[in-house]
N, C-alpha and C positions, 0 to 999 in steps of 0.2 A: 782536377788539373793540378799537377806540380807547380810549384811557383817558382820561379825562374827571378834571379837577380844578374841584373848586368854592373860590372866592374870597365871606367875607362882602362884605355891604356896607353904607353907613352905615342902610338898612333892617334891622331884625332880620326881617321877613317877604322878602325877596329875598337869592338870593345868584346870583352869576354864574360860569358856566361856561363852562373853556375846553377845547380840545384842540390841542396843539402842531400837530399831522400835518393839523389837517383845517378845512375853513371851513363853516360852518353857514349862508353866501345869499355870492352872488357880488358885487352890487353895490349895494346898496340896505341901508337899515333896515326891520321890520316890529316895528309894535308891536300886542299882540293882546293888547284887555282883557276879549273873551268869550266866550264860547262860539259866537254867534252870526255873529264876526269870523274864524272860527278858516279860512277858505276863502282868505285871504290868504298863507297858506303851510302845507305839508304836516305839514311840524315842528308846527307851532302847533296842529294836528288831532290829534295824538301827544299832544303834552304836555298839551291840554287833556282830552285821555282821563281823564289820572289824575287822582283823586278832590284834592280840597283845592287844586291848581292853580290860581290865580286870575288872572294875568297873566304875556306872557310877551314879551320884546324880544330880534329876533332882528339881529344885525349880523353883519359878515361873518367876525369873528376873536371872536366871544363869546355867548351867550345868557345872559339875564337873565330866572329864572323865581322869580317871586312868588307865596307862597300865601297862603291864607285866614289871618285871627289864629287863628282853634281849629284850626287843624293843625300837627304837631308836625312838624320837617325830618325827625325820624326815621322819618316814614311815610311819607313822601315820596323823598326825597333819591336814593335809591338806584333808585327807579322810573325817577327822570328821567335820571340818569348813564346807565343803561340803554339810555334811548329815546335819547339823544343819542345813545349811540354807536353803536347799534344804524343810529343814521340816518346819519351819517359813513359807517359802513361799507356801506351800501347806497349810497354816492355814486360 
């Protein structure tokens, strides 16, 4: 499994995630702020699974995933490390 390091950022509801070894989209940005959007990339299907997820930007050296204010990163956090690498590794 890739290992996945998260970085805050000046949002206390997002932090960005990276992996040294692996690129999360080839050439383009996506940014996915619904559920409804979430058919613009596979990732985005993934990540909007998990509960409290609320927006997600995917670039080719980073992902930026935002949750709801009433979700704690500690019920989350470790889901999406997960699904990332989980997805890296299936690349």
């Amino acid at each position: 499994m890739a290992p996945i390091h998260s970085e805050r950022t000046p949002n206390p509801n997002s932090l960005k995630f990276t992996d040294a070894d692996g690129r999360f989209f080839h050439d383009d940005i996506v940014a996915i702020s619904s559920q409804d959007e979430t058919d613009r990339h596979t990732l985005g299907q993934k990540l909007f699974a998990i509960t409290g997820v609320d927006d997600v930007f995917i670039t080719p050296e980073f992902v930026t995933v935002s949750k709801t204010a009433d979700t704690d990163w500690n019920e989350v956090q470790s889901a999406i490390e997960s699904t990332l690498a989980d997805y890296l590794d299936s690349q």
